[in-house]
N, C-alpha and C positions, 0 to 999 in steps of 0.2 A: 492948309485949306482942305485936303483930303479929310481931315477929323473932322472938321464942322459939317461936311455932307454927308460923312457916316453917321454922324451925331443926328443930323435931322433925318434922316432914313429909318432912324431906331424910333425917335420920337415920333415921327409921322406915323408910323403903323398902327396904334394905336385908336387913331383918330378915323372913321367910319364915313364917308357924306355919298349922298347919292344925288341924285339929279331928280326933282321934281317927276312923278310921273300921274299923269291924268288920263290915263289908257286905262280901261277895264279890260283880263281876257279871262278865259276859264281858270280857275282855281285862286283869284285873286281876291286875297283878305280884303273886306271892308271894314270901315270904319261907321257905326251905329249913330245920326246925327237928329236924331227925333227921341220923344219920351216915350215911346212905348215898350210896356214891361220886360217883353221878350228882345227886344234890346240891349238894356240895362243889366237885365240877369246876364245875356252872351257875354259882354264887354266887360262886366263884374269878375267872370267866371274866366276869365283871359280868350276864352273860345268865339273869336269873333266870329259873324257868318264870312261866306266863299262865294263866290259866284258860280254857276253850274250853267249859267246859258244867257246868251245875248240874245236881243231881239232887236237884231237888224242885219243887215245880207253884209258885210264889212266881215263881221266876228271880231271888231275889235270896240270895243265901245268905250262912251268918256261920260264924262259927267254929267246928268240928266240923263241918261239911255234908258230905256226898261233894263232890267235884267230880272232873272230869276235864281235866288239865293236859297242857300242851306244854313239854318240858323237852329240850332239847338233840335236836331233831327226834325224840321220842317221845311218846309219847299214854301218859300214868301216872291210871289212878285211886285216888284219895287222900283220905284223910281229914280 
C-alpha cells in the first residue's frame, strides 16, 4: 500500500486546480470579454490588462465593480 500512495503523490504533482475566484484586487490579470480592438490586440499579444484601482471603500472588488485598468500602456475605466 505504501507504493500506491507514493505512486499517487508523484502522479498528483503534476496536476494544477485552483478554486474559483471572483475577487478583484490590485495587480489582478483580467480577462478581455467585449470586441473592442484594444482588447483583442492585449489578449492576442498574451499581455492581458491589470487592474490598478477599485472603486469602492472594501478595495476588494467582484464582478460588475468599476475598476480602473492598465491595458496596452493606457488607463481604461471599466466595468
Amino acid at each position: 500500500m505504501p507504493i500506491y500512495g507514493s505512486m499517487f503523490n508523484i502522479l498528483s504533482r503534476n496536476i494544477s486546480t485552483s478554486t474559483i475566484c471572483n475577487q478583484i484586487i490590485k495587480l489582478t490579470r483580467l480577462r478581455v470579454v467585449d470586441n473592442s480592438e484594444i482588447g483583442k490586440q492585449a489578449m492576442m499579444e498574451g499581455k492581458p490588462p491589470r487592474c490598478i484601482h477599485i472603486y469602492n471603500k472594501k478595495g476588494i472588488g467582484y464582478i460588475g465593480d468599476r475598476v480602473l485598468v492598465a491595458i496596452k500602456g493606457e488607463k481604461k475605466k471599466v466595468l
